[in-house]
C-alpha positions, -999 to +999 in steps of 0.1 A: +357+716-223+382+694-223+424+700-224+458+678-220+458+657-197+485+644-173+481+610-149+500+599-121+518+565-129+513+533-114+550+517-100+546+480-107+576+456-087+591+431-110+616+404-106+631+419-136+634+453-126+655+480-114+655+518-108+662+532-142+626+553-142+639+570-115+681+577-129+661+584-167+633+605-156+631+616-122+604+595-111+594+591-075+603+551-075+587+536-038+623+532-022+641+497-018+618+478-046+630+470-084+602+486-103+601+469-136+571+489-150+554+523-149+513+522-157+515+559-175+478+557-186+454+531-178+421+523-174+421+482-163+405+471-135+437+468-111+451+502-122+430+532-131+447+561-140+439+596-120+437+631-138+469+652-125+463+687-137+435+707-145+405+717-128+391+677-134+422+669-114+413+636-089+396+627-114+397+588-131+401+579-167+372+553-162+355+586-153+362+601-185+353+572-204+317+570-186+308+607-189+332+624-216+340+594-239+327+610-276+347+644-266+378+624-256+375+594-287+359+613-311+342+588-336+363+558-321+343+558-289+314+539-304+337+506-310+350+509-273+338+507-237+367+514-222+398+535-230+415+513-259+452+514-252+473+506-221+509+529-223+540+518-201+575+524-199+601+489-187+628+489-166+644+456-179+674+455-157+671+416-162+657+399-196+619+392-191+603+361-194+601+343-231+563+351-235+535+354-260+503+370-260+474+357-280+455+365-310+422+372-309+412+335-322+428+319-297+423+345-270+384+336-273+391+297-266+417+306-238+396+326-218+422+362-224+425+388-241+445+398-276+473+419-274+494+439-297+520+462-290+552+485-299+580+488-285+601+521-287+639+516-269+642+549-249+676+538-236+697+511-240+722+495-229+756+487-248+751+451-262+710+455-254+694+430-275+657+419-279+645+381-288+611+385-316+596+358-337+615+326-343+649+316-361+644+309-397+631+273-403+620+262-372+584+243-363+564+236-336+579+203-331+616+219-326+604+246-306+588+218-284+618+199-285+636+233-271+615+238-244+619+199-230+656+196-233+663+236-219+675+246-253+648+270-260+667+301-266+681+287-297+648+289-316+645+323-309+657+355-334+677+376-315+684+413-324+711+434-313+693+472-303+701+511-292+682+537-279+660+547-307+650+515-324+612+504-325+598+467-330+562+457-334+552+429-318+519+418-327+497+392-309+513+359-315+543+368-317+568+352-291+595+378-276+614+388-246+628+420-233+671+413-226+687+433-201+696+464-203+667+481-220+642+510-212+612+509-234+581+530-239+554+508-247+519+516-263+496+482-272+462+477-266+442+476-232+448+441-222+467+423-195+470+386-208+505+373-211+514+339-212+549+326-203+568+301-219+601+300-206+612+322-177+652+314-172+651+295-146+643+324-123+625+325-091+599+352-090+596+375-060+583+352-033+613+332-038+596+304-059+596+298-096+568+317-120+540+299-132+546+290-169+515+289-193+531+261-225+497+247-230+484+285-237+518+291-250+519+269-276+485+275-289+491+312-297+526+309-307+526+315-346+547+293-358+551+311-393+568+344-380+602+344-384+629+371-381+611+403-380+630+435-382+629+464-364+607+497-377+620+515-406+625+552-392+635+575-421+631+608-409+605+634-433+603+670-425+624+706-423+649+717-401+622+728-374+600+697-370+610+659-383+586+632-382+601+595-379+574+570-390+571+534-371+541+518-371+512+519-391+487+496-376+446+497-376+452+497-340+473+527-335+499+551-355+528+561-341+557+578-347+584+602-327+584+640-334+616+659-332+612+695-320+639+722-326+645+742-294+628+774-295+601+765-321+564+779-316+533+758-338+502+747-337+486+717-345+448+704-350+438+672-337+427+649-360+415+625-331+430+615-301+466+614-294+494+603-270+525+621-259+555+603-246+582+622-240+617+616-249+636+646-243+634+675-239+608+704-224+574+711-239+549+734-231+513+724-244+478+749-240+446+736-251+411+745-242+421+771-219+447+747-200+488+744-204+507+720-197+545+712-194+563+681-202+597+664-198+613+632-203+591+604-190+558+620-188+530+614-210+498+635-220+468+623-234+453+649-261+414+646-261+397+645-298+376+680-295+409+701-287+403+721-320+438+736-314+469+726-294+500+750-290+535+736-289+562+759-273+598+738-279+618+753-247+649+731-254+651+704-280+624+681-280+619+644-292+585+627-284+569+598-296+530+611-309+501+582-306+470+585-324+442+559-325 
């Protein structure tokens, strides 16, 4: 049978990072390096996630996928050879590259791979902001024009954030990360980013990144402009309040406020993600418990039949199911 399951995280060094994971949420950051990203759960080929806890502890994701992949999917595991989403938390201690990833369309001509994702702001900074879809009126052509005279910036919508905002950014969509922001992110199991504008900046080696504007500009859609942030109007009693963000075929998520003490059970109706916010949570499932805090995430398999949640001091979480 299977239970929760906990992986160790990958630390990934970044040009834009910093050591926030480590203030935030205790993690055991590789000293002297500016770790821009934690791989919570993933199966890609240059990062496979290992089983923490249980008696399958030492054991990979990849092997759950190969051996265990209808108990941990449920019905989802027919469309899907390996596990469908990638989950991370950024350190942007400096504002990202101006990227885009591309659709599936485009993806198939370029050789990558489409990618969605979501971002949820665990902390931010005062006068955090993100940059998401263009400025109101402009084309191709002026976007081109931004990128040859250095003016770029301009033709992107820029958004003023705080800790507890949410954006979806779907494939195609340009954006950046600014400074100052920690972000749990959930999107689908894909790598391919392409850059468009990178500050300026020298990358770790000391030399400028590699821009992609040819692969750039051909998944770039040109018709997004100003998107909001997530609508998050809390439903629910006193004990347990939902706050619902995205509603996507790809994924559902939304965070779960917990009142300190509370004691309830829930019944899986597929497989979920836990990211913690805050807090302390106790889980036990098929015959296994396990305990969470800020910065850790647990993957809840699709045949748990019954999952226990034991609230021991004020919990928010953001719940994934897919």
């Amino acid at each position: 049978m299977l239970y929760p399951f906990l992986f160790n995280p990958f630390f990934m060094e970044r040009v834009w990072g910093g050591r926030s994971l480590e203030r935030l949420f205790h993690k055991a950051l590789p000293p002297d390096k500016k770790i821009g990203e934690s791989w919570e759960i993933t199966d890609r080929p240059e990062a496979v996630s290992v089983i923490a806890n249980g008696p399958l502890r030492g054991n990979t994701l990849r092997w759950l996928m190969e051996n265990h992949a209808q108990e941990l999917l449920g019905e989802a595991h027919k469309d899907v050879s390996r596990f469908p989403l990638l989950v991370k938390i950024l350190d942007a201690a400096e504002t990202l590259s101006l990227q885009v990833h591309p659709p599936p369309d485009a993806a198939a001509k370029l050789g990558g791979e489409p990618k969605t994702e979501m971002w949820y702001i665990a902390h931010a900074q005062p006068r955090a902001e993100i940059f998401a879809g263009l400025k109101r009126g402009v084309t191709r052509h002026g976007f081109e024009t931004g990128l040859s005279s250095g003016d770029v910036e301009g033709c992107i919508h820029r958004i003023p954030v705080k800790t507890g905002d949410a954006m979806m950014i779907p494939s195609g969509r340009v954006h950046a990360i600014g400074a100052g922001n920690v972000i749990f992110e959930i999107q689908q199991n894909s790598d391919t980013t392409y850059r468009v504008h990178d500050w300026n900046r020298k990358g770790l080696d000391g030399k400028p990144r590699e821009l992609h504007i040819e692969q750039s500009l051909a998944s770039i859609d040109f018709n997004d402009f100003k998107p909001a942030l997530a609508i998050q109007d809390p439903v629910g009693s006193g004990a347990v309040k939902f706050k619902y963000l995205v509603d996507d075929p790809l994924f559902r998520v939304n965070v779960t406020q917990i009142r300190r003490g509370e004691r309830f059970h829930l019944r899986s109706p597929g497989a979920q993600i836990l990211g913690m916010l805050a807090g302390r949570l106790v889980l036990k499932a098929g015959g296994e418990e396990a305990s969470l805090r800020a910065g850790d995430f647990a993957l809840l398999p699709a045949s748990l039949e019954r999952i226990s949640f034991h609230a021991e001091a004020h919990v928010d979480f953001l719940q994934v199911q897919f």
